[in-house]
C-alpha positions as CSV (number, residue, x, y, z in Angstrom):
1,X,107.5,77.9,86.4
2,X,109.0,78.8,83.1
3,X,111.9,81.6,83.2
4,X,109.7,84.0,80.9
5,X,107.0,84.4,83.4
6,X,109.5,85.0,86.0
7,X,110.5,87.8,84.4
8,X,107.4,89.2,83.0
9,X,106.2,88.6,86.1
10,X,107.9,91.4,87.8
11,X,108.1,93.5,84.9
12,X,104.2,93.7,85.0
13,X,104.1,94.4,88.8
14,X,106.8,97.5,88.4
15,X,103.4,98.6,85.3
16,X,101.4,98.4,87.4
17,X,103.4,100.4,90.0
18,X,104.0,102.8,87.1
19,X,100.4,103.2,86.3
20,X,99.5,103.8,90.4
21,X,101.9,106.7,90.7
22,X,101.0,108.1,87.3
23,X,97.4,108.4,88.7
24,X,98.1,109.2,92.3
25,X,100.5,112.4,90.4
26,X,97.5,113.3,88.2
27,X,95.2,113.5,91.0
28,X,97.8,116.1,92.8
29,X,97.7,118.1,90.2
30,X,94.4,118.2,89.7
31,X,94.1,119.3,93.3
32,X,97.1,121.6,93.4
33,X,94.7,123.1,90.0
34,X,91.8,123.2,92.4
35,X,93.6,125.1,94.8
36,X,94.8,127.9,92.3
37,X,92.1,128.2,90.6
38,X,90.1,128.6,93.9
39,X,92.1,130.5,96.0
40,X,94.6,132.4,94.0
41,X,92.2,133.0,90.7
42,X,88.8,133.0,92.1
43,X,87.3,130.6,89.8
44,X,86.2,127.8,91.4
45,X,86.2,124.7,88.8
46,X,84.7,121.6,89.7
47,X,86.0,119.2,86.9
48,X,89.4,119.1,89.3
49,X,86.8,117.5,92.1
50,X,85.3,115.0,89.8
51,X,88.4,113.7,88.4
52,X,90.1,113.8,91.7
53,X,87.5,111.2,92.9
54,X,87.4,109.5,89.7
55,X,91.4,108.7,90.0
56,X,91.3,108.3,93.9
57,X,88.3,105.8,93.0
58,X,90.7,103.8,90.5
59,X,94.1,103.9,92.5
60,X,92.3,102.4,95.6
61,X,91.0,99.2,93.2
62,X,93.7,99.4,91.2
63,X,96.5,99.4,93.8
64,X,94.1,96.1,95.6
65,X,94.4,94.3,92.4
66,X,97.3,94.7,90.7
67,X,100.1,96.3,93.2
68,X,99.6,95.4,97.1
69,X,100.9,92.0,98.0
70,X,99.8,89.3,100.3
71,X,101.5,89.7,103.2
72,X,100.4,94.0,102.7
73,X,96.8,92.9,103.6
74,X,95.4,93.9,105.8
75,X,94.3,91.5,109.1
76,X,93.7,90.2,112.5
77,X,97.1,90.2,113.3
78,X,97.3,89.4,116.9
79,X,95.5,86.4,116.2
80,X,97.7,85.1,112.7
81,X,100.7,86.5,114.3
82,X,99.8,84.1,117.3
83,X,99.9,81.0,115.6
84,X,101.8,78.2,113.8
85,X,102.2,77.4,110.0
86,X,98.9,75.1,110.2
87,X,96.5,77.3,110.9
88,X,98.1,79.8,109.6
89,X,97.2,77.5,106.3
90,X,94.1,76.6,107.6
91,X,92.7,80.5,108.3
92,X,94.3,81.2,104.5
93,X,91.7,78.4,103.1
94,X,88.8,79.2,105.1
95,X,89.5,82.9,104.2
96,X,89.9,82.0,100.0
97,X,87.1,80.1,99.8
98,X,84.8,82.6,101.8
99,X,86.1,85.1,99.5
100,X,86.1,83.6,96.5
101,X,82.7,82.3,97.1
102,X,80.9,85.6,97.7
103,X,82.9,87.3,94.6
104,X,82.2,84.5,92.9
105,X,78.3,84.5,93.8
106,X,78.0,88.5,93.5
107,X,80.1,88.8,89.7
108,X,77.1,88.5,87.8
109,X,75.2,91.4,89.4
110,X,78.1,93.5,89.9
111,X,78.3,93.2,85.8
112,X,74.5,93.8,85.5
113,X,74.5,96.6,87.6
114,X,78.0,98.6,86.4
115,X,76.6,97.5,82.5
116,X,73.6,99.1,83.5
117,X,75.1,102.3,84.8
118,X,75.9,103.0,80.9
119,X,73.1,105.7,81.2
120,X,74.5,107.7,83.8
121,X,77.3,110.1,83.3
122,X,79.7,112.4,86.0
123,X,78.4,116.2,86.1
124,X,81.8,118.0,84.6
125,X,83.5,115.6,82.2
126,X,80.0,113.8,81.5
127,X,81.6,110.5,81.8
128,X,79.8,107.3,81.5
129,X,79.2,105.6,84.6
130,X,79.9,102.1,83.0
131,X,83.8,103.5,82.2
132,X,84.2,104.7,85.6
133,X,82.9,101.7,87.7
134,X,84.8,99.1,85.3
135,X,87.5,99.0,87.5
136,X,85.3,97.3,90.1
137,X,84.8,94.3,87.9
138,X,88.9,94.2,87.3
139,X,89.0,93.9,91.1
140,X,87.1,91.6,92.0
141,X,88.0,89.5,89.0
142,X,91.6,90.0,90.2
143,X,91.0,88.7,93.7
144,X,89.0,86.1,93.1
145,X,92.1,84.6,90.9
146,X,94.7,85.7,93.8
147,X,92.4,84.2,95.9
148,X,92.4,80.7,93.9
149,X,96.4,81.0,94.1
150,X,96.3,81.3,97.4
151,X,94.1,78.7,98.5
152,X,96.1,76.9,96.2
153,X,99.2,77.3,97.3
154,X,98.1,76.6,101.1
155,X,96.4,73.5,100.3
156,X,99.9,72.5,98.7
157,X,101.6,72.9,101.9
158,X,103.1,76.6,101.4
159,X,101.6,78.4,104.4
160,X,101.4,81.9,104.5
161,X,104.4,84.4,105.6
162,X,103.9,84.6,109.3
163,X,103.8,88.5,110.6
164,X,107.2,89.7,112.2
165,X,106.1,93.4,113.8
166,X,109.5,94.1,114.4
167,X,109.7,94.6,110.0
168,X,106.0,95.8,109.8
169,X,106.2,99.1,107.5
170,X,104.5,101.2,105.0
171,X,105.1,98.3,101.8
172,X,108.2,99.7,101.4
């Protein structure tokens, strides 16, 4: 691996940070604007609604594509924390190529169907449905390729982290 991509590398995961907490902020405003316009005004809005979902909608996809890590997946933990390197390997294959096999398989009609949704739009900000759902296709695009590296990587011998409980955390 070349020593620009293992800088730009991290510099594009710290982005990508950047860009989940600007959204996670926006959509704290727009609730805290909810609230006082609400409560304290008695005007209820409902654009603050809509674009609270919108945001929550894109940092959950977002955050799953671009910012979580491997080991900050979630899974069956008593069972991978259990075993050995091998089929610790082994369950990391068998888990890549189910999942990039059904992504795989499901792309095309997840591009159909979000394409299609271009004559839809949200009830306040009359956004196109297309724009909103677009982030789908990043994701699964996204973890069909982390997927690949994975398998990869296991298949080379690398096997994944194994879980310590004793250092389990929030991501932090």
């Amino acid at each position: 691996m070349s020593a620009w991509v293992r800088h730009v590398g991290p510099w594009l995961a710290r982005r990508a940070e950047n860009v989940a907490a600007l959204m996670l902020a926006l959509m704290f405003l727009a609730f805290l604007l909810q609230i006082v316009f609400r409560y304290a005004l008695n005007l209820p809005i409902g654009w603050t609604h809509e674009i609270s979902v919108i945001l929550w909608i894109w940092l959950v996809l977002w955050g799953a594509s671009f910012v979580i890590t491997e080991r900050e997946e979630i899974r069956f933990d008593i069972i991978y924390g259990a075993v050995g390197p091998g089929p610790r390997r082994i369950m990391c294959i068998i888990t890549a190529i189910a999942l990039i096999a059904l992504y795989t398989i499901s792309l095309p009609a997840i591009v159909d169907y979000v394409t299609f949704m271009k004559v839809e739009r949200t009830g306040y900000l009359k956004i196109r449905f297309d724009w909103l759902f677009s982030i789908y296709v990043v994701f699964v695009i996204a973890t069909i390729i982390r997927y690949i590296w994975l398998a990869w990587q296991a298949m080379r011998g690398v096997a994944p982290d194994e879980f310590d409980p004793t250092k389990a955390g929030s991501g932090v």
